[in-house]
Structures are given as structure tokens and as C-alpha cells.
Steps between C-alpha positions, in 0.01 A plus 500: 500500500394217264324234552367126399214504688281544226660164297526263859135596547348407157781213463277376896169583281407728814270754518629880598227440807601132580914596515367775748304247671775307549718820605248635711543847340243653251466448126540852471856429652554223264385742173746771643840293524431338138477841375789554671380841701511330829803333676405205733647509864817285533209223662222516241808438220624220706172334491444597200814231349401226736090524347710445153782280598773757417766719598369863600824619289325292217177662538625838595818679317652874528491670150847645429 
């Protein structure tokens, strides 16, 4: 799975350790799904597009 979280983040100027403030998860979460080796839970994605303003099919997409 793809994902924008990387480009919402820096377009926010956030920190990897102030999204995950804001997410309540871990940096070390935050690192993971931006290298795209860890899937956030239906929830944490959710979350995830309201922090940015956006769509979570915006911020998250299915490579074909």
C-alpha cells in the first residue's frame, strides 16, 4: 500500500514525533508506515486524514 503520509506531514511542517503526538502512537509507528512496512489499523488511518484534512483514500492507495 502507498501512501502520502510522508508529503501531508512535511506539507503540516510536523515533526515524525509531534504527528505521533498528535496520534497517540509512537514515532517508531510513524517511521514504519512512511516506509511503507507497516499498515495502520482502519482507526489510526482514519485519524490519520482528519490530522491532514484529507481523504484516507487520498492518503492511502492499493498498488495495482
Amino acid at each position: 500500500m502507498k501512501n502520502l503520509v510522508k508529503v501531508e506531514r512535511a506539507r503540516y511542517n510536523l515533526t515524525q514525533a509531534e504527528l505521533a503526538d498528535k496520534l497517540k502512537v509512537s514515532r517508531q509507528t510513524i517511521h514504519a508506515i512512511e516506509k511503507e512496512k507497516f499498515n495502520p489499523s482502519v482507526t489510526l488511518a482514519l485519524k490519520m486524514a482528519r490530522v491532514f484534512g484529507v481523504t484516507v483514500e487520498y492518503l492511502f492507495s492499493l498498488e495495482d
